[in-house]
PyMOL Python script that loads the backbone (N, CA, C, O; Angstrom):
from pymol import cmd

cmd.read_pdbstr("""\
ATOM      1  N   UNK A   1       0.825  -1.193   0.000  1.00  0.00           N
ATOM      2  CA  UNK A   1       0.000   0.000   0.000  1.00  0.00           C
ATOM      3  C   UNK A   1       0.868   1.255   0.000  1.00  0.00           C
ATOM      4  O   UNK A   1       0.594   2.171  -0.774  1.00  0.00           O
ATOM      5  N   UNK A   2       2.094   1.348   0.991  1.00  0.00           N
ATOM      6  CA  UNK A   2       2.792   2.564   0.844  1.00  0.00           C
ATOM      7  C   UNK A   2       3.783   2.553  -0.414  1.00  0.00           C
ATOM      8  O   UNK A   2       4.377   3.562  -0.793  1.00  0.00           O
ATOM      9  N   UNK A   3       3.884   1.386  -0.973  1.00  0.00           N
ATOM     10  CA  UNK A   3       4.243   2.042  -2.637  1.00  0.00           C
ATOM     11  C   UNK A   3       3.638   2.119  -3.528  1.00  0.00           C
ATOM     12  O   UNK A   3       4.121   2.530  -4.583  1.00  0.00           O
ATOM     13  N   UNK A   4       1.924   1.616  -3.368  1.00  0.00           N
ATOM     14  CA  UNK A   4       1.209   2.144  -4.356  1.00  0.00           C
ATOM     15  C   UNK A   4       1.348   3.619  -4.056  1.00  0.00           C
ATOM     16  O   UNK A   4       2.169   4.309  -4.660  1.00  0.00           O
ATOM     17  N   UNK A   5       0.439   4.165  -3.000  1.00  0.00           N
ATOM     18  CA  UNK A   5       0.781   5.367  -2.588  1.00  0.00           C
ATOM     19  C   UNK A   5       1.410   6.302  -2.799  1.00  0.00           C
ATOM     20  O   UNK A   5       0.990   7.431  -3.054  1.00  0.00           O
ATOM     21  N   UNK A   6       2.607   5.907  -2.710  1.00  0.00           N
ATOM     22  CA  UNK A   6       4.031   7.188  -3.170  1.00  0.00           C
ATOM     23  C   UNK A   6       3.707   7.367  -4.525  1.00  0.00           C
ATOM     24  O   UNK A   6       3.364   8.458  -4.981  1.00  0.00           O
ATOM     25  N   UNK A   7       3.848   5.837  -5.503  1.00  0.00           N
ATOM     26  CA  UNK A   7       3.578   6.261  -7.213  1.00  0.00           C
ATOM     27  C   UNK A   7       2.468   6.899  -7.704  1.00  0.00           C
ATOM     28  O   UNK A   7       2.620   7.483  -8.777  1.00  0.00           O
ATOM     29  N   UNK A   8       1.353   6.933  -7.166  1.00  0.00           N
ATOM     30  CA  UNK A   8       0.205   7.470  -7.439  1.00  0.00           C
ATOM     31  C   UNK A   8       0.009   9.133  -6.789  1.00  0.00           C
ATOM     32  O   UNK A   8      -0.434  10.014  -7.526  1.00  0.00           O
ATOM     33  N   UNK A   9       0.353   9.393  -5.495  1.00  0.00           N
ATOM     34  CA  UNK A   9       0.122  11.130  -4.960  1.00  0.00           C
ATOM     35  C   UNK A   9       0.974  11.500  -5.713  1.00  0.00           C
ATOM     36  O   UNK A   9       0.712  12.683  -5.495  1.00  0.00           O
ATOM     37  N   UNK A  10       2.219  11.590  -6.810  1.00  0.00           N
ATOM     38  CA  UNK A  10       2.667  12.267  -7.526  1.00  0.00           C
ATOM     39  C   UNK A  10       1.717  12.732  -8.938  1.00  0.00           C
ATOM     40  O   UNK A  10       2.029  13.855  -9.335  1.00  0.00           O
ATOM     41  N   UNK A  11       1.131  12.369  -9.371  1.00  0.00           N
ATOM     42  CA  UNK A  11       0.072  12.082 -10.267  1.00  0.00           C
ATOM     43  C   UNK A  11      -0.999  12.721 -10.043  1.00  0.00           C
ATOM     44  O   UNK A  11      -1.254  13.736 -10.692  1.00  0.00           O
ATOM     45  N   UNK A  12      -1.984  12.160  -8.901  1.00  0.00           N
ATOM     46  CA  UNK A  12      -3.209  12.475  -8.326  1.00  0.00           C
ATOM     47  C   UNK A  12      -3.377  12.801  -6.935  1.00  0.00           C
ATOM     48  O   UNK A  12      -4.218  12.101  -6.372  1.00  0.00           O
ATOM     49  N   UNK A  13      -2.956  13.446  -6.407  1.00  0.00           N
ATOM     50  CA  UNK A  13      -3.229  13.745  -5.092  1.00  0.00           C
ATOM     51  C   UNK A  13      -3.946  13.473  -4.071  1.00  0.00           C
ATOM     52  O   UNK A  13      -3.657  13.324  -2.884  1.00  0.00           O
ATOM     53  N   UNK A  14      -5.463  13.389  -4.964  1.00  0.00           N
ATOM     54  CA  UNK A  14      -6.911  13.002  -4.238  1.00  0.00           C
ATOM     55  C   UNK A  14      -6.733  11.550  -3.855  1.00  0.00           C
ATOM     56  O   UNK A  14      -6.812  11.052  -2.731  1.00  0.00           O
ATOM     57  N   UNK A  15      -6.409  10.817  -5.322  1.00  0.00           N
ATOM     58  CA  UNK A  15      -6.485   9.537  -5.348  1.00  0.00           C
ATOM     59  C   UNK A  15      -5.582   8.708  -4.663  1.00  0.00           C
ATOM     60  O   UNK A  15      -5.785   7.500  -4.543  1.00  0.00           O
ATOM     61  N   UNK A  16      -4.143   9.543  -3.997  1.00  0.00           N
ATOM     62  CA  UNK A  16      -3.203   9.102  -3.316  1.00  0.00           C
ATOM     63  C   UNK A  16      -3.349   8.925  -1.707  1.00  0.00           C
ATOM     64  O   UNK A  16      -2.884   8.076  -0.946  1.00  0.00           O
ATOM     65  N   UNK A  17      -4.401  10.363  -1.427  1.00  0.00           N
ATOM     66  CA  UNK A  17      -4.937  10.032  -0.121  1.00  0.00           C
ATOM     67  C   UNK A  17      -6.193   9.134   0.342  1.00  0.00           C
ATOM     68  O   UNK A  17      -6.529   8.770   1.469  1.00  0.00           O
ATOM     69  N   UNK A  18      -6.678   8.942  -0.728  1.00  0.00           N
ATOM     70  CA  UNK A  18      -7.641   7.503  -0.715  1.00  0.00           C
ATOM     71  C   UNK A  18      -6.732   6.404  -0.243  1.00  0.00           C
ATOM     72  O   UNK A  18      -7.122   5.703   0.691  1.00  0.00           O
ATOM     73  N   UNK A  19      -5.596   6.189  -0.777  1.00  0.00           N
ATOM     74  CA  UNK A  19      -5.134   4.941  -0.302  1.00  0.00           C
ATOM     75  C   UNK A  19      -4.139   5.138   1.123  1.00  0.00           C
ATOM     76  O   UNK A  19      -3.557   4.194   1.658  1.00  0.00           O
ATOM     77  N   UNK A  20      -4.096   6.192   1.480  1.00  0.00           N
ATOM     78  CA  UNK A  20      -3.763   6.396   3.044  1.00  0.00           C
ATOM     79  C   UNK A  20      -4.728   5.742   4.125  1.00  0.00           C
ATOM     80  O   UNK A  20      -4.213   5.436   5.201  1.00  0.00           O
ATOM     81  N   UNK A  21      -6.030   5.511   3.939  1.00  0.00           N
ATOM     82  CA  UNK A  21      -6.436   5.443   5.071  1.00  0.00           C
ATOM     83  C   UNK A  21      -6.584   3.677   4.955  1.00  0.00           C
ATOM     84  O   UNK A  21      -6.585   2.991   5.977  1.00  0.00           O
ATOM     85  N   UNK A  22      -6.692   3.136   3.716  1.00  0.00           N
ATOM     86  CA  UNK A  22      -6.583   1.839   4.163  1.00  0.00           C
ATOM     87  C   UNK A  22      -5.048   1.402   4.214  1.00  0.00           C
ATOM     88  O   UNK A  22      -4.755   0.227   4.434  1.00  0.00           O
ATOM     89  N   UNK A  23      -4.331   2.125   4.060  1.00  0.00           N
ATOM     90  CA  UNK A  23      -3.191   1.689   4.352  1.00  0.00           C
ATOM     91  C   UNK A  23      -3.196   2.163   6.264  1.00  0.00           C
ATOM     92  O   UNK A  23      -2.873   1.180   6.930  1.00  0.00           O
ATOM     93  N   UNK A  24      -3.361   2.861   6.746  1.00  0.00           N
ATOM     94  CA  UNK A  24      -3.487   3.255   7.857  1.00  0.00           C
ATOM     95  C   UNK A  24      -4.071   2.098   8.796  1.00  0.00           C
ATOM     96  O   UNK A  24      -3.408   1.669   9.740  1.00  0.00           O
ATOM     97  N   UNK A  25      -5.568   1.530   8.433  1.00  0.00           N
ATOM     98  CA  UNK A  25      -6.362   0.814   9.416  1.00  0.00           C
ATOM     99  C   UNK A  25      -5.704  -0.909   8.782  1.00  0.00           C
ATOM    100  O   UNK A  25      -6.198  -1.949   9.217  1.00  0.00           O
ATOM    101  N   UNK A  26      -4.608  -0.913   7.778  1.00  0.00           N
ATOM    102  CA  UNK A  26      -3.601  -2.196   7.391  1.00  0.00           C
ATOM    103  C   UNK A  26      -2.834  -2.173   8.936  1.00  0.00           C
ATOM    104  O   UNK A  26      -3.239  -2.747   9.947  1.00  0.00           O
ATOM    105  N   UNK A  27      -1.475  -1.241   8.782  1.00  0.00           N
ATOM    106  CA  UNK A  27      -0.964  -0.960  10.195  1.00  0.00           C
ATOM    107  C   UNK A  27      -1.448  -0.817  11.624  1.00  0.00           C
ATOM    108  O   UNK A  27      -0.681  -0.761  12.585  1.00  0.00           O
ATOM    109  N   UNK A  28      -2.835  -0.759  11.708  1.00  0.00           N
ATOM    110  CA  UNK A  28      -3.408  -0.431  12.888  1.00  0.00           C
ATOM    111  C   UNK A  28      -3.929  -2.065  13.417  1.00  0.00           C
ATOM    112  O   UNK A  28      -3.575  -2.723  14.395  1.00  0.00           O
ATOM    113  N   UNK A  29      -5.056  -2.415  12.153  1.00  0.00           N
ATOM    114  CA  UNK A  29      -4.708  -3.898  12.753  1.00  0.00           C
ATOM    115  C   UNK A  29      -3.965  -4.270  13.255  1.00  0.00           C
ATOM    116  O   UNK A  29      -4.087  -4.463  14.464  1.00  0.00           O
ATOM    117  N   UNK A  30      -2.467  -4.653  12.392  1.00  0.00           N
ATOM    118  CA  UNK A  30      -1.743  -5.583  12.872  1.00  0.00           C
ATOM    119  C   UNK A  30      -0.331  -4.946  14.087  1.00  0.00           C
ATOM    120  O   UNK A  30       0.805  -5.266  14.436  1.00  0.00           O
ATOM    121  N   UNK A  31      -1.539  -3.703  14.397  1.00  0.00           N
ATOM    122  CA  UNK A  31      -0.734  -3.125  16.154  1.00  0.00           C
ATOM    123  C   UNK A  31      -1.137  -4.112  16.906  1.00  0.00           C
ATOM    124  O   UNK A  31      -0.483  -5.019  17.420  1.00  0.00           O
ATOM    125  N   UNK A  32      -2.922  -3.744  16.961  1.00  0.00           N
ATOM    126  CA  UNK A  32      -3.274  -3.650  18.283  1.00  0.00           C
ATOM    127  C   UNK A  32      -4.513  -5.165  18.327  1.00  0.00           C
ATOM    128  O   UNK A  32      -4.635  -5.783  17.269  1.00  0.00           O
ATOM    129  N   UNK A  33      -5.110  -5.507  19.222  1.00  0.00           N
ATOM    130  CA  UNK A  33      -6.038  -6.656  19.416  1.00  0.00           C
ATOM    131  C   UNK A  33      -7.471  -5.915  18.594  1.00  0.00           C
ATOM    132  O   UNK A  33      -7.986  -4.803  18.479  1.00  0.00           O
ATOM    133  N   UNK A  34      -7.799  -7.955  17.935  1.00  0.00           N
ATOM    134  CA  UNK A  34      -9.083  -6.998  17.051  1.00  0.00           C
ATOM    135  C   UNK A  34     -10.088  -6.778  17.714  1.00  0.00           C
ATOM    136  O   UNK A  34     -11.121  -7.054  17.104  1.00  0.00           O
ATOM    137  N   UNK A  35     -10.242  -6.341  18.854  1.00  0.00           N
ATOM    138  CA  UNK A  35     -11.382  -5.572  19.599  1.00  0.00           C
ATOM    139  C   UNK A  35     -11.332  -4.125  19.251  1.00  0.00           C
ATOM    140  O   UNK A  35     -11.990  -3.301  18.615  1.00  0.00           O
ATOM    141  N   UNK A  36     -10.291  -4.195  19.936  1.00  0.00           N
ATOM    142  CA  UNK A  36      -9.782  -2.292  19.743  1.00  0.00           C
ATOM    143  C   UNK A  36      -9.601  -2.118  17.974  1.00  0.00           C
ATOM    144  O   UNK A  36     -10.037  -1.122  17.396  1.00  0.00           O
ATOM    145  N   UNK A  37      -9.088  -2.940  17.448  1.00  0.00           N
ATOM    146  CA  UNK A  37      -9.018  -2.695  16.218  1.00  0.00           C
ATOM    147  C   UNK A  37     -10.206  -2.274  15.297  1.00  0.00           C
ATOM    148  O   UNK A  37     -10.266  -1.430  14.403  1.00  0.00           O
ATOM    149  N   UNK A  38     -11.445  -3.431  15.977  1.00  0.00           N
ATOM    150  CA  UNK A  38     -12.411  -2.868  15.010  1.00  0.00           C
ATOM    151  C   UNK A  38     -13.297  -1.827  15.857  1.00  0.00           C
ATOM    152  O   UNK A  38     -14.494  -1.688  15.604  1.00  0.00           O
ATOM    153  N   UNK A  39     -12.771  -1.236  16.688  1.00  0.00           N
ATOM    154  CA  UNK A  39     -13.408  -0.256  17.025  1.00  0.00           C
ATOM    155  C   UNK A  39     -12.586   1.357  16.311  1.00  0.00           C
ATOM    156  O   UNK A  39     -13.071   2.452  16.028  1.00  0.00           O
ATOM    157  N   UNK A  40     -11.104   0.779  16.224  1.00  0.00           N
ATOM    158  CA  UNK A  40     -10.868   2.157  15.467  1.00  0.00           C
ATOM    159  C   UNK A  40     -11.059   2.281  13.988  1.00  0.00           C
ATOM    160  O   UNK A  40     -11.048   3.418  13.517  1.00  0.00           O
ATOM    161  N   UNK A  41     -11.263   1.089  13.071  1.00  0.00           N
ATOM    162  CA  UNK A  41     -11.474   0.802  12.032  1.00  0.00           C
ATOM    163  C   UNK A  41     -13.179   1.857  11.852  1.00  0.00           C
ATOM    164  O   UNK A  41     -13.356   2.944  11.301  1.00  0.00           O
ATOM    165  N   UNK A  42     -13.794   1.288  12.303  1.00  0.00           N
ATOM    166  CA  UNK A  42     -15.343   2.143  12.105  1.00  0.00           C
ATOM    167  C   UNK A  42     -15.034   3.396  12.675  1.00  0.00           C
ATOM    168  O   UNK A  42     -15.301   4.124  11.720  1.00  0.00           O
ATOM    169  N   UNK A  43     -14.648   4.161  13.594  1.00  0.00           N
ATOM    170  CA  UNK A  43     -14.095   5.172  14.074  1.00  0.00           C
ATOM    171  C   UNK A  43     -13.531   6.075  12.559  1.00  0.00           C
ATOM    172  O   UNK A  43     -13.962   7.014  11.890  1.00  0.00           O
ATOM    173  N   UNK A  44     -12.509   5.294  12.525  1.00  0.00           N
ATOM    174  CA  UNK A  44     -12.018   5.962  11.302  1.00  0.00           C
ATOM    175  C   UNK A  44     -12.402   5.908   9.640  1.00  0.00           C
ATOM    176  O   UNK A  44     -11.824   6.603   8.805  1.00  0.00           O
ATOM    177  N   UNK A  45     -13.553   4.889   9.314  1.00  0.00           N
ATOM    178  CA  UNK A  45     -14.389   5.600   8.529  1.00  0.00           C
ATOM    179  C   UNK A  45     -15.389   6.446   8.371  1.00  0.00           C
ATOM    180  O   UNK A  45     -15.703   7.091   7.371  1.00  0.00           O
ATOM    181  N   UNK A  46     -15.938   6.397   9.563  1.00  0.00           N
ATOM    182  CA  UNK A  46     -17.012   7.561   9.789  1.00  0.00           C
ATOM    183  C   UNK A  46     -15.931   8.849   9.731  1.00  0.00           C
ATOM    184  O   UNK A  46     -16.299   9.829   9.085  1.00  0.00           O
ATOM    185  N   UNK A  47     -14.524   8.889  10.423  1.00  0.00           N
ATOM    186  CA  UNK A  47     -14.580  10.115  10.125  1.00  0.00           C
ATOM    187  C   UNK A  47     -14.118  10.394   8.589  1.00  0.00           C
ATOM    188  O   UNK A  47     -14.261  11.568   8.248  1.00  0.00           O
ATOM    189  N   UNK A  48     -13.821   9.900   8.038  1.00  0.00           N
ATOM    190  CA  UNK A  48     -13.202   9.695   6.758  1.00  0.00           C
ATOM    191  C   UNK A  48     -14.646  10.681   5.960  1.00  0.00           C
ATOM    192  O   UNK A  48     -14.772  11.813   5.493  1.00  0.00           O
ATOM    193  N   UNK A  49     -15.588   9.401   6.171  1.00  0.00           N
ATOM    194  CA  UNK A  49     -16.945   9.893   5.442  1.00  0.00           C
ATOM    195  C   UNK A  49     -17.611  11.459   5.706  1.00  0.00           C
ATOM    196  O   UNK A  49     -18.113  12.241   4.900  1.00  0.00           O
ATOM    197  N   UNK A  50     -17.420  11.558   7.016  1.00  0.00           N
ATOM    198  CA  UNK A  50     -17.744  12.829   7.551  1.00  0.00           C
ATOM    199  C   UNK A  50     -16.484  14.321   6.842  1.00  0.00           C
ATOM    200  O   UNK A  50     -16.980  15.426   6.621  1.00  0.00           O
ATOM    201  N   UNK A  51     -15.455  14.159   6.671  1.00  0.00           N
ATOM    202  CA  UNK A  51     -14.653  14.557   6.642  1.00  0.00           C
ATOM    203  C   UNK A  51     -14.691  15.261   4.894  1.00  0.00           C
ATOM    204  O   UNK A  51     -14.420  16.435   4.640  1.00  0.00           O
ATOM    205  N   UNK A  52     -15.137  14.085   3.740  1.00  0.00           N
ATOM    206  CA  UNK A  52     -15.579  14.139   2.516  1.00  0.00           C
ATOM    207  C   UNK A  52     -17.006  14.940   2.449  1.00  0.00           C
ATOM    208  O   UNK A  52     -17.267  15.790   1.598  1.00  0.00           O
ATOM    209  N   UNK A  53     -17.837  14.539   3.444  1.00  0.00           N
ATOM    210  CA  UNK A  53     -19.198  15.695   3.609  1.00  0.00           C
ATOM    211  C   UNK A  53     -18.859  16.570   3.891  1.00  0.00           C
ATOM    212  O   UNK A  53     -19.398  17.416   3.177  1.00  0.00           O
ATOM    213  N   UNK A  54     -18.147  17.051   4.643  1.00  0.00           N
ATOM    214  CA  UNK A  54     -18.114  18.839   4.858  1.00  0.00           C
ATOM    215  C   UNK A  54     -17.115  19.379   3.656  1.00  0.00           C
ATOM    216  O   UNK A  54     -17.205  20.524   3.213  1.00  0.00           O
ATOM    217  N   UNK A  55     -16.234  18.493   3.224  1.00  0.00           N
ATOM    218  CA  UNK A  55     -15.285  18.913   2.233  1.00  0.00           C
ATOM    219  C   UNK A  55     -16.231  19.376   0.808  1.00  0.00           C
ATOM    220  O   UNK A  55     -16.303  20.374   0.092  1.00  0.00           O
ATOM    221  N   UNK A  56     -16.853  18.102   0.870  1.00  0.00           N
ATOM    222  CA  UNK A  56     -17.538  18.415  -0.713  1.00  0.00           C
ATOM    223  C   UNK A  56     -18.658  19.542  -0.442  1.00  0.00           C
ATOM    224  O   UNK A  56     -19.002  20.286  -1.360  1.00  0.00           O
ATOM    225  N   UNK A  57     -19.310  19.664   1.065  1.00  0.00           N
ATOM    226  CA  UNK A  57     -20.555  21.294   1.023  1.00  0.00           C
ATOM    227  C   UNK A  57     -19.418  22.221   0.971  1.00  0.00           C
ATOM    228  O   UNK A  57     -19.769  23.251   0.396  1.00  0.00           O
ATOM    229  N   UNK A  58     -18.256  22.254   1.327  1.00  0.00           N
ATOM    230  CA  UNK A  58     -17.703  23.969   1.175  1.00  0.00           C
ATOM    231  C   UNK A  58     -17.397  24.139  -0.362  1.00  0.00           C
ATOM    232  O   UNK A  58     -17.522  25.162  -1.035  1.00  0.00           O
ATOM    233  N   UNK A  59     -16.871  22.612  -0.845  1.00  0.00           N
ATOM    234  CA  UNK A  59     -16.741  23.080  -1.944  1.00  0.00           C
ATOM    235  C   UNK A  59     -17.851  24.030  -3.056  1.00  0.00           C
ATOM    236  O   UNK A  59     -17.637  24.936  -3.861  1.00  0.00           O
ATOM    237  N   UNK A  60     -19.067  23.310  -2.628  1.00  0.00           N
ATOM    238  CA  UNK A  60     -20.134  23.901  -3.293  1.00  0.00           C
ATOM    239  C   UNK A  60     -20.457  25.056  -3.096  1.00  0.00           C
ATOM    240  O   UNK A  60     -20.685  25.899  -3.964  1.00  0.00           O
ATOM    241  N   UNK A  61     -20.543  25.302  -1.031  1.00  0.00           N
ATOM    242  CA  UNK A  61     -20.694  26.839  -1.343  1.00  0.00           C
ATOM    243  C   UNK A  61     -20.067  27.927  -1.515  1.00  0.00           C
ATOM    244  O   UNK A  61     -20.431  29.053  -1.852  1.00  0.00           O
ATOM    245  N   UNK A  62     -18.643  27.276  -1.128  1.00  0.00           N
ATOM    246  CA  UNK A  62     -17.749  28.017  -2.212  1.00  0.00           C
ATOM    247  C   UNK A  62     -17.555  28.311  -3.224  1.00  0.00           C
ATOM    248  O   UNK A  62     -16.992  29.389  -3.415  1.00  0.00           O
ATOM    249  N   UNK A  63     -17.857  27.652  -4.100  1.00  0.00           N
ATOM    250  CA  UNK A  63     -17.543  27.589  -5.835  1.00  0.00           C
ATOM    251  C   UNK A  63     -18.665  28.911  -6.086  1.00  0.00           C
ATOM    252  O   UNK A  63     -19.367  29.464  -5.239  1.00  0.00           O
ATOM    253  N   UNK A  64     -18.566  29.166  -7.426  1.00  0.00           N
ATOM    254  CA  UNK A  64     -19.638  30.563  -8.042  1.00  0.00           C
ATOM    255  C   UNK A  64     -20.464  29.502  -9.952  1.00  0.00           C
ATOM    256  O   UNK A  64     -20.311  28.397 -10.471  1.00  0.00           O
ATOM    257  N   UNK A  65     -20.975  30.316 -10.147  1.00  0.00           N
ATOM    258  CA  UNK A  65     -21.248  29.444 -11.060  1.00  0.00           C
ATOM    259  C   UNK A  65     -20.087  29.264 -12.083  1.00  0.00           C
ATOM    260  O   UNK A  65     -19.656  28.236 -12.606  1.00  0.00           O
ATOM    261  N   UNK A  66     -19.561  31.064 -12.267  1.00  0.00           N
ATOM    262  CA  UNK A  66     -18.732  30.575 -13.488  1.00  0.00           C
ATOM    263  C   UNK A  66     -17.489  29.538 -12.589  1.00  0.00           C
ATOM    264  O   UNK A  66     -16.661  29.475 -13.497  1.00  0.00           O
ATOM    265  N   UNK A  67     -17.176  29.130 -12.009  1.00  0.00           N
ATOM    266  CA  UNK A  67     -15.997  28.533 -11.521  1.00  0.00           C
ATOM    267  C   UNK A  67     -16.705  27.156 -11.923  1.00  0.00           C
ATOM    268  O   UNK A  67     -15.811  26.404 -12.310  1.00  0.00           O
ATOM    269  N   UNK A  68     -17.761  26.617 -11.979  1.00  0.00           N
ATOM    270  CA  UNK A  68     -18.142  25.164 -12.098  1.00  0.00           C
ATOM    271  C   UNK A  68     -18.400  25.164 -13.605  1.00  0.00           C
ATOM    272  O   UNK A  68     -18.433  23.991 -13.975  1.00  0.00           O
ATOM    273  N   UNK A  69     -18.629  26.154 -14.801  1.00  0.00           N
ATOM    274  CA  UNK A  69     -18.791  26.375 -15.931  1.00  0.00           C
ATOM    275  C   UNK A  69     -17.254  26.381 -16.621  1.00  0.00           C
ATOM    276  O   UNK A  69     -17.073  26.055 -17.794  1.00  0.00           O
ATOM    277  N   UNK A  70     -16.258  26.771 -15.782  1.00  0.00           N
ATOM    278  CA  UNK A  70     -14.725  26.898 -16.046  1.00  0.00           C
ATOM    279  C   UNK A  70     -14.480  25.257 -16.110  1.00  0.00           C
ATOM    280  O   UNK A  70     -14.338  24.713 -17.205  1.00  0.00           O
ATOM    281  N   UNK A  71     -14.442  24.571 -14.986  1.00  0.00           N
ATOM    282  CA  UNK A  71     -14.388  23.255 -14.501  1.00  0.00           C
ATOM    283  C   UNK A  71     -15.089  22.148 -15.876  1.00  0.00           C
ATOM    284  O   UNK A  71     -14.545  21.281 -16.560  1.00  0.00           O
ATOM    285  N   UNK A  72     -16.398  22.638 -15.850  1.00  0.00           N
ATOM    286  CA  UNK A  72     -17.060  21.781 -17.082  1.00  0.00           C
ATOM    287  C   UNK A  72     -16.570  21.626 -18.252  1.00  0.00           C
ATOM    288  O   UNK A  72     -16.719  20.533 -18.798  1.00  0.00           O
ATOM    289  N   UNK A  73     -15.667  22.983 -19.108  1.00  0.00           N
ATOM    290  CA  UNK A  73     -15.080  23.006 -20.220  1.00  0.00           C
ATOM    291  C   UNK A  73     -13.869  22.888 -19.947  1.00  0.00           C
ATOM    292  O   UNK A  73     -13.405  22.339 -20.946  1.00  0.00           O
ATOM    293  N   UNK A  74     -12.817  23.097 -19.022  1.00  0.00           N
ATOM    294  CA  UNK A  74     -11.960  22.121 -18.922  1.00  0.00           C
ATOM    295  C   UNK A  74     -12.093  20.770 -19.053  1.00  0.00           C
ATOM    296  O   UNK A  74     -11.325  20.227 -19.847  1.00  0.00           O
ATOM    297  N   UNK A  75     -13.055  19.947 -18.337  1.00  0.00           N
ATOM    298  CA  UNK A  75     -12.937  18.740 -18.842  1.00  0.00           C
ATOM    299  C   UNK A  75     -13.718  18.761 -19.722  1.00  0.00           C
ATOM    300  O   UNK A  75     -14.278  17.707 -19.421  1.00  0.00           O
ATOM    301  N   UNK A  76     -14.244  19.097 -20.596  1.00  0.00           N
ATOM    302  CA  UNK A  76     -14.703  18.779 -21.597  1.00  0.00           C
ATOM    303  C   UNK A  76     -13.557  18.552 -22.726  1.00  0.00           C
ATOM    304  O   UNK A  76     -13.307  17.812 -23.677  1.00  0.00           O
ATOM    305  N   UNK A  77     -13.076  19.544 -22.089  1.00  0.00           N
ATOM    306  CA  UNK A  77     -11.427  19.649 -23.608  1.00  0.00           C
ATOM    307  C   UNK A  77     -10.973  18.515 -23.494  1.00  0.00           C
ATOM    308  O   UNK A  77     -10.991  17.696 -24.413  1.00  0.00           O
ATOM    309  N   UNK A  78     -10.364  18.241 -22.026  1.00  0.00           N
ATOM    310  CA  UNK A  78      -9.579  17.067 -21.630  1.00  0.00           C
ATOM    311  C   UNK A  78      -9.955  15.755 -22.373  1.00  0.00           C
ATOM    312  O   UNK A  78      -9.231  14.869 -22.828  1.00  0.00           O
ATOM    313  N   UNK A  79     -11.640  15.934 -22.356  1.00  0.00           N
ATOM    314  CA  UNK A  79     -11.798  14.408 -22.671  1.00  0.00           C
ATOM    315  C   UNK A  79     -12.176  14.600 -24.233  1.00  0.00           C
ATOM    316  O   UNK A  79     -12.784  13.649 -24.726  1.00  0.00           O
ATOM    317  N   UNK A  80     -11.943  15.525 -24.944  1.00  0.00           N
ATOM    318  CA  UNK A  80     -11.741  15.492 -26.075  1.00  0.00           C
ATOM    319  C   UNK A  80     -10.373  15.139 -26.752  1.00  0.00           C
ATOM    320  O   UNK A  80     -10.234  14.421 -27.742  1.00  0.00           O
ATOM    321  N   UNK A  81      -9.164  15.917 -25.878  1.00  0.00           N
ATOM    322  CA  UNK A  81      -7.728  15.569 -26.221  1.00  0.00           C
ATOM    323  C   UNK A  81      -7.846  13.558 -26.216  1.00  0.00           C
ATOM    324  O   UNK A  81      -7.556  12.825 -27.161  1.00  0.00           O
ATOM    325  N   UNK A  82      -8.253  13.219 -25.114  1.00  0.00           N
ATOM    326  CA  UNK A  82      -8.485  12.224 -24.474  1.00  0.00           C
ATOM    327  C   UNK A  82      -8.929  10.972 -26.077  1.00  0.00           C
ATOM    328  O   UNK A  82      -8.369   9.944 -26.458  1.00  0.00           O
ATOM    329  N   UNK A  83     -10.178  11.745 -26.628  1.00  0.00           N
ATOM    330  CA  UNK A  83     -10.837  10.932 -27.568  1.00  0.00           C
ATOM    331  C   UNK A  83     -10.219  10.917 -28.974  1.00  0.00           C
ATOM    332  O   UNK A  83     -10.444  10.091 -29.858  1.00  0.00           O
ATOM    333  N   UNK A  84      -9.121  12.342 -29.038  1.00  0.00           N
ATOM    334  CA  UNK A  84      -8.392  12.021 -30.396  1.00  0.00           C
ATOM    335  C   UNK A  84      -7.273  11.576 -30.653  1.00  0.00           C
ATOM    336  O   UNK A  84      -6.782  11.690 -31.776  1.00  0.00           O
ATOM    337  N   UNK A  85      -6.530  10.854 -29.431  1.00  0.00           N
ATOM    338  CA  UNK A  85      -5.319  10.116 -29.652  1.00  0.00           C
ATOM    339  C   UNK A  85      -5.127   9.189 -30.675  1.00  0.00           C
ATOM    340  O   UNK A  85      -4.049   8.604 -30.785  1.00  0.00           O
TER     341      UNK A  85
END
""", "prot")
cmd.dss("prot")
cmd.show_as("cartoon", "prot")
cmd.util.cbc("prot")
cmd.orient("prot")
């Protein structure tokens, strides 16, 4: 997991800290007894999940329209470059 990790947050950032947290509750298992374990395991997806909910409302009420209209035709290009290789 920590060398998928390294090769991928150079690349994608988002997608690199996705694999932090199961790499995280990998090491945490094999600390501690699986009592405690699966109590920090659910612990730490709720906050995970919680953490992606408030992330993704600021994003929204942050953003303006033209900033999500900017966003749309960027990828739109992208996945046009994308379709004429």
């Amino acid at each position: 997991m920590q060398c998928t990790t390294e090769l991928v947050i150079g690349t994608n950032y988002g997608v690199g800290q996705m694999l932090v947290t199961p790499m995280a509750l990998l090491m945490t298992s094999l600390a501690v007894s699986s009592a405690a374990g699966t109590a920090m395991v659910s612990e730490r997806v709720l906050h995970a999940l919680l953490g992606v909910t408030v992330g993704l409302g600021i994003a929204v009420v942050l953003s303006s329209i033209d900033d999500r209209a900017h966003l749309a035709r960027v990828h739109a290009e992208r996945l046009e470059q994308q379709g004429g290789r």
